[in-house]
C-alpha positions as CSV (number, residue, x, y, z in Angstrom):
1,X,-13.2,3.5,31.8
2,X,-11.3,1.0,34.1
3,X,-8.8,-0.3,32.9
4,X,-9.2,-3.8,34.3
5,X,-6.1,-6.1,32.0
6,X,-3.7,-7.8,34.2
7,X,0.0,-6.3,33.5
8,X,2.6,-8.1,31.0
9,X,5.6,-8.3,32.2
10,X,8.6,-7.8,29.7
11,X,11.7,-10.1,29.8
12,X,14.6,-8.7,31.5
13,X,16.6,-9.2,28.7
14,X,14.7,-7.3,26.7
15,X,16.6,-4.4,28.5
16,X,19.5,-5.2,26.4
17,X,18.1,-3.9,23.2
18,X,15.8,-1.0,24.1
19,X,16.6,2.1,26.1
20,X,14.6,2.2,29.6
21,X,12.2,5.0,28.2
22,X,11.7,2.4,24.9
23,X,10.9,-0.3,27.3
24,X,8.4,2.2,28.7
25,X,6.9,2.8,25.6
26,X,6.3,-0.7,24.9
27,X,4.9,-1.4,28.7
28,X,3.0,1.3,27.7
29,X,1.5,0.0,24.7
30,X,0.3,-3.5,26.3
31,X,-1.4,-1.5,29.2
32,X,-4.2,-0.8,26.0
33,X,-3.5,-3.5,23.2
34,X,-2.5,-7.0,22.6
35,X,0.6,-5.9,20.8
36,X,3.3,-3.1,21.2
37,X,6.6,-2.3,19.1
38,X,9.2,0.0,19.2
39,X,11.9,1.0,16.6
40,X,15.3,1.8,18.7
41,X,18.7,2.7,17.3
42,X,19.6,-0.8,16.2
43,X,16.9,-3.1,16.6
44,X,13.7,-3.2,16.0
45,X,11.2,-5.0,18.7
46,X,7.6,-6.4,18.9
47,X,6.0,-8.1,21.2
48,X,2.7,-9.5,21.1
49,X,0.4,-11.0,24.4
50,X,-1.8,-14.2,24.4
51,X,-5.2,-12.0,24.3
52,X,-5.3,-12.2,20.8
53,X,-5.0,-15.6,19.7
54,X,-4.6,-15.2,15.9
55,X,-1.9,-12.2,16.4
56,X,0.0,-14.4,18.9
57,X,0.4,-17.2,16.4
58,X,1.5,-15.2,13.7
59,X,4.3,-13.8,15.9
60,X,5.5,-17.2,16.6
61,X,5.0,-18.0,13.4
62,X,7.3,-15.0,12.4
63,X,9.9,-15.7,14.7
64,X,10.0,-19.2,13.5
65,X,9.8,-17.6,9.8
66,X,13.1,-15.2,10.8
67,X,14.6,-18.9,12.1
68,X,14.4,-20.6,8.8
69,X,16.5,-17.2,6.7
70,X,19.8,-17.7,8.1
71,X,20.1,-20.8,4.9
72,X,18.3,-18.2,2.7
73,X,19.1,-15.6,0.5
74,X,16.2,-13.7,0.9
75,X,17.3,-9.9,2.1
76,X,15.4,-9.4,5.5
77,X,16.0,-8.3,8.6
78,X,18.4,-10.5,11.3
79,X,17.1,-12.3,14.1
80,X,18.8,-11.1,17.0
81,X,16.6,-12.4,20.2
82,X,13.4,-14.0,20.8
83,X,11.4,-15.5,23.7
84,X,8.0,-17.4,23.3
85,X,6.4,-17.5,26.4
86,X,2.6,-19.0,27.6
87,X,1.1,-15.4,27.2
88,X,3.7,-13.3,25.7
89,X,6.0,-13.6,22.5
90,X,9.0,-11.4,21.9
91,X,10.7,-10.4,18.2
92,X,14.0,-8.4,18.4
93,X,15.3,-8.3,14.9
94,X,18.0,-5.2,13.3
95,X,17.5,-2.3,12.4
96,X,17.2,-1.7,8.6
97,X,17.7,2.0,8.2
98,X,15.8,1.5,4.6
99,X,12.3,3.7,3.7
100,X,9.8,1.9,2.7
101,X,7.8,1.8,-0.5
102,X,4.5,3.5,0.6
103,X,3.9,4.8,4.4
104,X,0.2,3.1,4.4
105,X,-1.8,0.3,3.4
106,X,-3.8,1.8,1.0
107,X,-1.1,4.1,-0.4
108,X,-1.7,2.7,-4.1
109,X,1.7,4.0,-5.6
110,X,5.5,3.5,-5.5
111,X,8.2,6.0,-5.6
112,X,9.5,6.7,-8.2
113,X,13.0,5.4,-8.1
114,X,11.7,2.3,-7.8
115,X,12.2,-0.4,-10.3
116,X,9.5,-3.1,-10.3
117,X,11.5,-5.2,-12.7
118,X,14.5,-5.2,-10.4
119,X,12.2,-6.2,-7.7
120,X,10.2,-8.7,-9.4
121,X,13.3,-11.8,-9.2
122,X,13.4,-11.2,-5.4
123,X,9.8,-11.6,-4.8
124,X,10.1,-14.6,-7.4
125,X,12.7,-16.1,-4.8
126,X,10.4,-16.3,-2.0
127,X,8.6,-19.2,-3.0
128,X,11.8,-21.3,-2.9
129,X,12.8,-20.8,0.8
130,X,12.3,-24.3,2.7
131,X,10.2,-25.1,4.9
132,X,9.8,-27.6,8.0
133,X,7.9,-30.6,6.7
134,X,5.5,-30.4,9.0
135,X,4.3,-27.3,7.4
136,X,1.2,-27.8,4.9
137,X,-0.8,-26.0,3.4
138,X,-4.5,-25.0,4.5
139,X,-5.0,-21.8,1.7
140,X,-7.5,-23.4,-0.5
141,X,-8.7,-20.6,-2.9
142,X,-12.1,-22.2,-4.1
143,X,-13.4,-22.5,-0.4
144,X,-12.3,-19.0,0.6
145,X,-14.2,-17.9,-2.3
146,X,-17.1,-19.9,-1.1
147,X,-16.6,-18.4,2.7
148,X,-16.4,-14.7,1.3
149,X,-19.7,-15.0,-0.9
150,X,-21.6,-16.6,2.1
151,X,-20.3,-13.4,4.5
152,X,-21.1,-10.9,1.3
153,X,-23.7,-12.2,-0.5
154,X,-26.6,-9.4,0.4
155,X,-23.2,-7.1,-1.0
156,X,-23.0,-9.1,-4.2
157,X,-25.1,-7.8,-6.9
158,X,-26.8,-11.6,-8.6
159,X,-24.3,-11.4,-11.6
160,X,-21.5,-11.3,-9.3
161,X,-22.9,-14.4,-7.3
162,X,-23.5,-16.3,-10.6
163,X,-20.2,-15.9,-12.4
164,X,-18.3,-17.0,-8.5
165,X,-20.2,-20.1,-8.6
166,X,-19.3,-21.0,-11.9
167,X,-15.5,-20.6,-10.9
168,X,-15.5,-22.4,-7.7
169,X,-14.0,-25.8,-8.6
170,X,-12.0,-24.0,-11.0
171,X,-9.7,-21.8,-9.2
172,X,-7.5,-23.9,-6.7
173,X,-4.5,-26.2,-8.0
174,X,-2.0,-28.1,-5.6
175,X,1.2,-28.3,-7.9
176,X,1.8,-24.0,-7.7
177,X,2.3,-24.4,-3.6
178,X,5.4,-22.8,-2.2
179,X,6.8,-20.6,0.7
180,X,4.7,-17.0,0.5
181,X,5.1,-13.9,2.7
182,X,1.3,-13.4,3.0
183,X,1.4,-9.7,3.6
184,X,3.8,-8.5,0.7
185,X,2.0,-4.6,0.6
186,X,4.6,-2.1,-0.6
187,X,4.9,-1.0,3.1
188,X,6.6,-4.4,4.0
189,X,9.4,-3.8,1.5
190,X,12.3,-1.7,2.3
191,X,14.9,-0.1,0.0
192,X,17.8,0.3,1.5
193,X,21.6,0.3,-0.5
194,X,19.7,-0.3,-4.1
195,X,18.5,-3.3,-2.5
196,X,14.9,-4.2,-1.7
197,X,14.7,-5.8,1.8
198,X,11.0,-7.3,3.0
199,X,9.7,-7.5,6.5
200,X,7.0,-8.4,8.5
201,X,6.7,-12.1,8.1
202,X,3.7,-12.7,10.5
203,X,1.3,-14.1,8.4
204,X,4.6,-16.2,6.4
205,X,3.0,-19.8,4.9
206,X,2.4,-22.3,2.2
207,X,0.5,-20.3,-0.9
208,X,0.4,-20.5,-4.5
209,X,3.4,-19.0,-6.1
210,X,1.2,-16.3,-7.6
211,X,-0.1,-15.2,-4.8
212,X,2.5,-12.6,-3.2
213,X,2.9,-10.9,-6.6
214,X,-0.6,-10.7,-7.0
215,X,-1.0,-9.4,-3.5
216,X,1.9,-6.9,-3.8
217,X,0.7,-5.8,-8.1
218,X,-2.8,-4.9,-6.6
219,X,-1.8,-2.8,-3.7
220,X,1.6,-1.1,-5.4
221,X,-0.7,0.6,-8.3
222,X,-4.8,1.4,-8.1
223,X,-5.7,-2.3,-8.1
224,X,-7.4,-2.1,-11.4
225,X,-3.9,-1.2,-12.9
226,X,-2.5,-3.5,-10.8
227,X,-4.4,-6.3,-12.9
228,X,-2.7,-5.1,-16.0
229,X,0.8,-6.0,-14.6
230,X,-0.2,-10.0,-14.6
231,X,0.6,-10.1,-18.3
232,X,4.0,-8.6,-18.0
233,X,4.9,-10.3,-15.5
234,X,4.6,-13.9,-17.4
235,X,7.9,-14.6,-17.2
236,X,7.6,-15.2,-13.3
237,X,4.4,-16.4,-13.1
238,X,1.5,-18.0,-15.2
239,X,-1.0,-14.9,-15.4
240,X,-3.8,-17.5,-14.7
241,X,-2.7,-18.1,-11.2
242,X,-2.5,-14.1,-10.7
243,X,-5.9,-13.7,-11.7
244,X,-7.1,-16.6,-9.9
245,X,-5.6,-14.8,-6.8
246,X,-6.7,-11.8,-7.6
247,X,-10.2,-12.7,-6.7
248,X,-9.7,-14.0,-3.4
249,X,-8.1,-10.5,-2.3
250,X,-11.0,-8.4,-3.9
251,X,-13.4,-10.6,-1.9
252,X,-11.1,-10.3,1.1
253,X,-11.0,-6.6,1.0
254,X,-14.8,-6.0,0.2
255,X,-15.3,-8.2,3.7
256,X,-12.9,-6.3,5.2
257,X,-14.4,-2.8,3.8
258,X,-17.9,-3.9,4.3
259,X,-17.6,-5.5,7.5
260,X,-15.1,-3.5,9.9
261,X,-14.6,-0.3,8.8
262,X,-16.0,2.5,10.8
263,X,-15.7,5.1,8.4
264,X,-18.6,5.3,6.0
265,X,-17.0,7.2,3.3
266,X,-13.9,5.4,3.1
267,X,-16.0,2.3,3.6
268,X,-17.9,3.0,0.8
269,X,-15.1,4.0,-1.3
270,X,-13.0,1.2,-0.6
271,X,-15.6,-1.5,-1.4
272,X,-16.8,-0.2,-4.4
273,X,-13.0,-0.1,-6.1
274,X,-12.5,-3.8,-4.9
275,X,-15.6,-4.9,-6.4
276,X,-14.8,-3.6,-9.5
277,X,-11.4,-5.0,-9.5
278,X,-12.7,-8.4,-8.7
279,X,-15.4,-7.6,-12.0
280,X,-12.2,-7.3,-13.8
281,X,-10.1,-10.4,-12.3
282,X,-13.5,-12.2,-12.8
283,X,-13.6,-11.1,-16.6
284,X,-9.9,-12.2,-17.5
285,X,-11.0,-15.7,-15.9
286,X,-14.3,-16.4,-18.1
């Protein structure tokens, strides 16, 4: 096939944190996709191109995120250089030499030196970064239920439709809103020095509180365990909120599952454990 994509040209000052076979690697990377990154020495760099809208946002919206830490004492990674261009945007950020807590999405575990009460007051802090007040919120939990039954419903066994219904009206509450990572999976969370350092800040916004510890309980465990967490973890966050969250993500996944997934057996798999987490979400809410 032709490879017909017009070619992205890098900054030149990109050259000052990658070595010229890095910088190949990333040119590379854009000749085939509408993002690239590279892990160098020191830095770290990604850049994403204007083909993909929603990805180009969330990159701005990253660097902008990386912006607002140096008043915060959240531990990330620092913002070294940036450029936002009309059809290209550019994230060079340290190194943190740090492994992270699961090498895949779907990894469902943690190490086992890790200490989810250690790690529980740093995700807690998230919510209090500050934000630009032009930021508001647009996560509304009772119409992404209603969006993800109306894309699932021939997946939805009757029951499930029923007891959705009855929530919706029920589920969303505008006093819980704060800063939220939006991606907090166990891959996005370094430990580095017996501290726990989180990257990845792309899809970074106004949440409810409970919804990057509900997020990072259901993908750090199988998510069914993960839903046994919520009680323990009452002394961060009300356990309603968790659950509440907790079925937005099961829909999410099933869609995801159901809907793009190429692999049948994974598909399958996958969308079958998320509906029975969201059964059990569902349960602790009725």
């Amino acid at each position: 096939m032709i490879n017909d994509r017009l070619p992205i040209c890098l900054p030149t000052e990109v050259n000052a944190f990658v070595s010229s076979e890095e910088r190949s690697q990333l040119e590379a990377q854009l000749e085939n996709y509408f993002r690239a990154y590279v892990v160098g020495e020191k830095y770290f760099i990604k850049v994403g191109t204007s083909e993909k809208d929603c990805f180009f946002q969330s990159l701005k919206r990253e660097v902008k995120t990386y912006k607002m830490f140096h008043l915060s004492s959240i531990r990330c990674p620092k913002l070294v250089w940036h450029y936002i261009g009309d059809d290209i945007v550019v994230l060079v950020t340290e190194k943190i030499p740090g492994s992270p807590l699961a090498d895949r999405r779907e990894a469902f575990h943690l190490p086992p030196n890790v200490l989810v009460e250690n790690l529980l007051p740093d995700i807690a802090k998230i919510r209090k970064v500050e934000t630009p007040p032009h930021w508001v919120s647009s996560y509304h939990r009772d119409e992404k239920v209603q969006k993800y039954c109306k894309i699932l419903h021939s997946h939805l066994p009757a029951r499930l439709r029923t007891a959705l219904e009855s929530l919706v009206g029920h589920l969303h509450t505008q006093n819980n809103i704060g800063f939220s990572h939006g991606d907090l999976l166990p891959k996005n969370i370094l430990f580095y020095h017996e501290h726990y350092w989180f990257i990845d800040w792309e899809w970074a916004d106004l949440r409810p509180y409970s919804y990057d510890p509900a997020l990072f309980a259901l993908f750090s465990l199988d998510p069914l365990l993960g839903l046994t967490c919520f009680e323990k973890w009452s002394q961060f966050w009300n356990p309603i909120e968790l659950y509440r969250d907790a079925v937005v993500i099961a829909l999410r996944e099933m869609k995801i599952w159901l809907t793009q997934a190429t692999n049948k057996t994974e598909r399958v798999k996958y969308a079958a454990l998320w509906q029975r987490t969201l059964e059990e979400a569902i349960r602790w809410l009725m």
